[in-house]
Backbone bond lengths (Angstrom), bond angles and torsions (degrees), N, CA, C in turn:
res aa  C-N    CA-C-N  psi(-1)  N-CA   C-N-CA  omega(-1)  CA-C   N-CA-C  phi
1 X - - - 1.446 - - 1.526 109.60 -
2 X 1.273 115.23 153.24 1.893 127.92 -175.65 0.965 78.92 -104.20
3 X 1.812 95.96 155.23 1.359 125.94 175.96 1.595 101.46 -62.07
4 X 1.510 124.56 -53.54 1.505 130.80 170.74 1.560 117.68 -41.56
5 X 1.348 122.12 -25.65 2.013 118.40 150.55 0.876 103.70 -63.25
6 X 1.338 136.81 -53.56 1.780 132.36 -170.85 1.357 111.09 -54.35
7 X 1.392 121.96 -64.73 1.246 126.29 165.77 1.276 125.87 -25.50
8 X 1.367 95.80 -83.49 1.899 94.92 175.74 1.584 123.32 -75.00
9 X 1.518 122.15 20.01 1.267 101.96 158.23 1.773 94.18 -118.75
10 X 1.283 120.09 -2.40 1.877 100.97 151.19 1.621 112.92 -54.62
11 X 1.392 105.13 -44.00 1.500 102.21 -159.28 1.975 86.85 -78.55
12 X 1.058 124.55 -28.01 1.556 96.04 178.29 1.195 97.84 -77.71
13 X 1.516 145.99 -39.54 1.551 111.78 -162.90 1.572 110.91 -76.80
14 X 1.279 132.11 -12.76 1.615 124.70 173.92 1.576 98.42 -82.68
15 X 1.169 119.22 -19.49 1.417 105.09 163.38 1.933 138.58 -76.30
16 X 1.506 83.62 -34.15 1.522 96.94 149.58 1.383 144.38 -58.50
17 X 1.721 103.21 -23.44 1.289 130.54 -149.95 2.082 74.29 -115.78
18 X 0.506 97.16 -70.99 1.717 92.47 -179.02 1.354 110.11 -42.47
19 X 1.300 132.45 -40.39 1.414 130.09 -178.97 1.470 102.96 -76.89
20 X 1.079 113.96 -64.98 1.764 98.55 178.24 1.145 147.94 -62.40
21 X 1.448 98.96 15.82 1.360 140.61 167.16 1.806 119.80 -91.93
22 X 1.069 103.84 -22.36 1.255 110.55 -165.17 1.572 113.92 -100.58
23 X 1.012 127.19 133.12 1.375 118.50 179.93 1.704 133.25 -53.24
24 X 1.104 131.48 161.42 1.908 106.71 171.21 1.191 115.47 -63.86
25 X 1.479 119.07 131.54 1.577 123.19 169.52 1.888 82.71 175.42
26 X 1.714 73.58 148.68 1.815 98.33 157.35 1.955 104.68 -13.73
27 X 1.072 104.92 -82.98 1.694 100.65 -159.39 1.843 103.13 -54.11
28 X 1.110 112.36 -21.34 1.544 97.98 -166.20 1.630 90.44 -70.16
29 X 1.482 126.94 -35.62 1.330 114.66 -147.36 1.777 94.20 -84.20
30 X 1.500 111.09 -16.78 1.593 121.71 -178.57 2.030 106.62 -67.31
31 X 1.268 95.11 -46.13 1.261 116.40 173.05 1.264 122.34 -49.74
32 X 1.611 107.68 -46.47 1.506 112.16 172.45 1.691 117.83 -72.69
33 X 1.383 98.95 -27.91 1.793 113.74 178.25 1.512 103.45 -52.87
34 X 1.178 119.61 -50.46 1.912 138.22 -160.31 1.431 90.77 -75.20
35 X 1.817 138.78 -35.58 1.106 121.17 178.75 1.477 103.75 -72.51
36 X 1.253 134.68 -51.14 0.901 135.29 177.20 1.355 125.67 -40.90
37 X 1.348 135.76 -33.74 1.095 134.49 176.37 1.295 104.03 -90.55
38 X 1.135 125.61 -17.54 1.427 112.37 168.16 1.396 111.23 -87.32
39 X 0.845 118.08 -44.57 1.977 112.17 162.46 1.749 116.09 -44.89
40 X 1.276 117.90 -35.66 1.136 101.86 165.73 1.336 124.61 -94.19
41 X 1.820 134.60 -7.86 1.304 124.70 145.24 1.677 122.01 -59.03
42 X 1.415 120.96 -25.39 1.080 102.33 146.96 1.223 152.47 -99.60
43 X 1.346 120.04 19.36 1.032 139.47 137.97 1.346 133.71 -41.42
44 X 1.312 101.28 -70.07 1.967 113.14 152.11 1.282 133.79 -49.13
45 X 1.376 109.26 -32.76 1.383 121.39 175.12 1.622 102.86 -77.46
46 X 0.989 144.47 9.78 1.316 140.79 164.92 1.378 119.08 -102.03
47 X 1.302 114.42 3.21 1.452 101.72 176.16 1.724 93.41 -140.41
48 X 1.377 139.91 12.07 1.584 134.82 -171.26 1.653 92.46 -162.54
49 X 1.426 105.62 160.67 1.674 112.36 146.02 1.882 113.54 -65.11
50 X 1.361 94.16 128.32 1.399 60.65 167.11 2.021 103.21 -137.70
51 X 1.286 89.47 106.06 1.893 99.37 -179.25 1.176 97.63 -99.10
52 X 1.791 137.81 19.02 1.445 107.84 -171.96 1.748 69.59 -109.14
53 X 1.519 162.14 22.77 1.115 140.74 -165.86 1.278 87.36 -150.74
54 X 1.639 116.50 48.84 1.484 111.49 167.90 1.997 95.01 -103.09
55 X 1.337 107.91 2.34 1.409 93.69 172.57 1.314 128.83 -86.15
56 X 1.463 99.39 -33.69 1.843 120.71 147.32 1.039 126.48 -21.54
57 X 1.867 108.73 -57.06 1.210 134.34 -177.33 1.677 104.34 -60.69
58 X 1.014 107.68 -51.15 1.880 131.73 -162.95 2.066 83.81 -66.13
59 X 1.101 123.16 -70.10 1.235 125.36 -163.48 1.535 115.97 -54.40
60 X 1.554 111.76 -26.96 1.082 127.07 -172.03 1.780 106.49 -80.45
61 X 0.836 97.90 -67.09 1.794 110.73 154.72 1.810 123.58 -25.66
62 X 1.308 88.67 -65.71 1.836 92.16 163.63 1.409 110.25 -70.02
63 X 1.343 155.03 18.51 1.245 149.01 -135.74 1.828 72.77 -144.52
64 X 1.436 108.43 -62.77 1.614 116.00 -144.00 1.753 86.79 -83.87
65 X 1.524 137.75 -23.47 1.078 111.04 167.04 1.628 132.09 -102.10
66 X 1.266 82.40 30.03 1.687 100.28 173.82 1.792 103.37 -111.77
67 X 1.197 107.39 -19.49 1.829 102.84 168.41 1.472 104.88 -83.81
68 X 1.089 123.38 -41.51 1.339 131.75 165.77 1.766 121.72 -54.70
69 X 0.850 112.95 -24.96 1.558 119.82 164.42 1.217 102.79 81.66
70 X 1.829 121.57 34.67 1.514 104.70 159.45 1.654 102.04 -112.54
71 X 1.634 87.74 -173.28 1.806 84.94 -178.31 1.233 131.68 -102.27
């Protein structure tokens, strides 16, 4: 395993762990989306490099600090 699987499945399980935390509404189900894409960058990242899905990464990121309420 790459250090880049490790990475992005920390950031999916605090993202998981943040959604099931959260009450029902719009952001929880947004919340669960952002784990998801990080479960599947690390997914990929276990068998290739993968720098062409650092924009994924980037989108996913702006996703999680817009549930978070920064800017």
């Amino acid at each position: 395993m790459s250090d880049a699987y490790d990475y992005y499945m920390s950031h999916a399980i605090m993202a998981v762990r943040k959604a099931r935390a959260m009450p029902s509404s719009p952001w929880k189900r947004k919340q669960r989306t952002v784990a998801r894409v990080y479960h599947l960058l690390a997914k990929e990242s276990a068998y290739a490099p993968n720098v062409h899905h650092l924009n994924d990464f980037r989108a996913a990121k702006r996703l999680q600090r817009q549930i978070d309420g920064l800017p």
